[in-house]
C-alpha positions as CSV (number, residue, x, y, z in Angstrom):
1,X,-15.2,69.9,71.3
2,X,-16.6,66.5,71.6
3,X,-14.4,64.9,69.5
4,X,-11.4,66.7,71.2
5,X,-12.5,65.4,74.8
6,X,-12.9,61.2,73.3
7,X,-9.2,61.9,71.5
8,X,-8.1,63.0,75.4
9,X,-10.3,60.0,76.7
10,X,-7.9,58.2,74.4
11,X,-5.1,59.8,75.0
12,X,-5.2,59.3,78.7
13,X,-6.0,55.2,78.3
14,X,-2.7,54.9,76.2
15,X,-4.9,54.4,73.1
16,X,-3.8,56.1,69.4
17,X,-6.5,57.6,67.2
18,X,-5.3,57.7,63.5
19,X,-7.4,60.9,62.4
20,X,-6.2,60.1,58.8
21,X,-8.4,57.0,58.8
22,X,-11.1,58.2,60.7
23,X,-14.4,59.1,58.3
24,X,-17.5,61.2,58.7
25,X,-20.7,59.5,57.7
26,X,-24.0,61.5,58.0
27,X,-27.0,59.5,58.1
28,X,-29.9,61.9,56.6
29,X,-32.2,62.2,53.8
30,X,-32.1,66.0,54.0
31,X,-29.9,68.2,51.6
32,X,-28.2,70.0,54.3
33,X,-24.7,71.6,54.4
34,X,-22.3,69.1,56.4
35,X,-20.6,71.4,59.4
36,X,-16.6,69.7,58.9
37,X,-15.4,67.9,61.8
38,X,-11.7,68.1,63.2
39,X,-9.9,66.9,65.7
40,X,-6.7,68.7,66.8
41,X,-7.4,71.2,63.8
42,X,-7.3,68.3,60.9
43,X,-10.6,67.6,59.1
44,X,-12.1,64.5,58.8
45,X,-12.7,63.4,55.4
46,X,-16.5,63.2,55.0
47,X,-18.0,60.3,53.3
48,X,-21.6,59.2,51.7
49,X,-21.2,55.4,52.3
50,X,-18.1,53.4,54.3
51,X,-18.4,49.4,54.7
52,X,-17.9,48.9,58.4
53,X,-17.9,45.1,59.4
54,X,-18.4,43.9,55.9
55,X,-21.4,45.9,55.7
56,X,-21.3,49.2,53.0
57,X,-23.5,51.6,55.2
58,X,-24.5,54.6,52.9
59,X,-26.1,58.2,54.2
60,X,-29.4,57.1,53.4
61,X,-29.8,53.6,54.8
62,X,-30.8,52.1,51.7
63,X,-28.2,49.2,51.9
64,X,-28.4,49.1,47.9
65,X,-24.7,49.0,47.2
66,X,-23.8,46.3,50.3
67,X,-26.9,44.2,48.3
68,X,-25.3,44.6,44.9
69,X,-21.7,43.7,46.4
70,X,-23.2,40.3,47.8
71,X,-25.1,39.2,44.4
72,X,-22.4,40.1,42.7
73,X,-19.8,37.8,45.1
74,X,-22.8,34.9,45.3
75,X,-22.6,35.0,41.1
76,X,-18.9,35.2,41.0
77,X,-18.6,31.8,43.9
78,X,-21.4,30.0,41.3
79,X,-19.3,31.0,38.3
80,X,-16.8,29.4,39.6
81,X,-17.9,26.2,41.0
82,X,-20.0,26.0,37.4
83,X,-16.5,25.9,35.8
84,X,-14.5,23.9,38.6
85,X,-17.4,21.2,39.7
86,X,-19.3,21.0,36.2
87,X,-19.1,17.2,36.7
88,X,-20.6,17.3,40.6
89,X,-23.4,15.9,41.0
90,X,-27.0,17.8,41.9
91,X,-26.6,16.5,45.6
92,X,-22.5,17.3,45.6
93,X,-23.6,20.9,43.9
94,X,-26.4,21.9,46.7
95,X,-23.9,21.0,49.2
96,X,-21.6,23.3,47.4
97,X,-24.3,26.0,47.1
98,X,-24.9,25.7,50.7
99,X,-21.3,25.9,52.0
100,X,-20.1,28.7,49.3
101,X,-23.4,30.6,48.0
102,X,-25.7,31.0,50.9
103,X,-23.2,32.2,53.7
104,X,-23.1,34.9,51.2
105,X,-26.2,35.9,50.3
106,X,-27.0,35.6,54.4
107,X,-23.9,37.9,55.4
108,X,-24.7,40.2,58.1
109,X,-28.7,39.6,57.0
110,X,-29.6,40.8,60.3
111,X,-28.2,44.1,60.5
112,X,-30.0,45.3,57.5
113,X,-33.6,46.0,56.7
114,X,-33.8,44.9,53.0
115,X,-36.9,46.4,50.7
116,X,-38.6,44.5,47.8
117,X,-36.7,45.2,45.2
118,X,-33.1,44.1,47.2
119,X,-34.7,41.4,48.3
120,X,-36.2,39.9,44.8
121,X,-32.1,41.0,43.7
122,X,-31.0,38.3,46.4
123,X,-33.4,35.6,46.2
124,X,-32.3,35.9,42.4
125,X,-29.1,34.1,43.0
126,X,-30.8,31.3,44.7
127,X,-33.6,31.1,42.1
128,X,-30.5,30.3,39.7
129,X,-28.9,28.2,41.8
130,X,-32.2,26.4,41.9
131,X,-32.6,26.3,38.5
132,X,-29.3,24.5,37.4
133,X,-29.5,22.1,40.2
134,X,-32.7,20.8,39.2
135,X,-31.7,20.8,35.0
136,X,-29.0,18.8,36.6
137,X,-31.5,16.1,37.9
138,X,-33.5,16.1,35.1
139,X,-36.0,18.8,36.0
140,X,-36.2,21.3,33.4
141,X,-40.1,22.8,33.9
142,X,-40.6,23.5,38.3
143,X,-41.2,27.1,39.0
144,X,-39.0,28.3,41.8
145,X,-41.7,26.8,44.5
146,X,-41.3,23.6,43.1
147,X,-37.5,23.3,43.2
148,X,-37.3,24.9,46.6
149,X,-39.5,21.8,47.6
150,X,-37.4,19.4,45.8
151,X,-34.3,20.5,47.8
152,X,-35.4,21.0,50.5
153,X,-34.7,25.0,50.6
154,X,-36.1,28.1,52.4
155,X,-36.9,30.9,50.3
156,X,-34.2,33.3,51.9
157,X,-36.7,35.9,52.9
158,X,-38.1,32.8,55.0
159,X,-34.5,31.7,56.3
């Protein structure tokens, strides 16, 4: 009935509501049987995770999926600037990392609470990053601390 009186609301402001792309997410971490929602006597599909604003939001808040998108885009963007900038130098590449890489691994940072293991996944990227930046200057034995220092980063957890 609820649904019915916003699709009225809508209705009445001139507004169209496409029930074919409208989606059911239930946020829960009970097995429970999902009651299926219509409006005007069409179901809406049900789903278990839908990206809304960039961000893949799954029934259980665990955010693993949207984590594993953005490492996955961060290590695609350094792949390619390996292959298209192999010649930039280490100061042309942290500028690179920090223009290309980073927005990535920050994206929507904020609207998500990340736990241990997502957020050892994403500081991975930058650890890499780190890593080939400082072979590049001639650096071969810093542990992560060291090259953060070096460059003058933030450990993203800190950022």
């Amino acid at each position: 009935m609820d649904l019915n009186e916003i699709l009225n609301w809508f209705t009445k402001k001139g507004i169209k509501l496409n029930v074919s792309k409208t989606k059911h997410l239930r946020i829960t971490f009970k097995n429970v049987n999902l009651k299926k929602y219509t409006i005007n006597n069409v179901e809406i599909e049900t789903v278990d995770r839908h990206k809304h604003l960039g961000v893949i939001i799954d029934n259980k808040l665990s955010f693993n999926e949207h984590i594993e998108s953005l490492v996955n885009k961060a290590l695609q963007k350094l792949s390619m600037l390996k292959r298209l900038c192999s010649s930039a130098d280490s100061k042309t590449f942290l500028r690179l990392y920090k223009t290309y890489i980073l927005p990535i691994l920050e994206n929507c940072n904020l609207a998500y609470y990340t736990n241990i293991t997502n957020s050892n996944r994403l500081e991975s990227v930058q650890k890499k990053v780190s890593s080939f930046i400082c072979r590049k200057l001639g650096y071969y034995e810093l542990n992560y601390e060291e090259r953060l220092k070096l460059l003058k980063l933030n450990t993203l957890k800190n950022r």
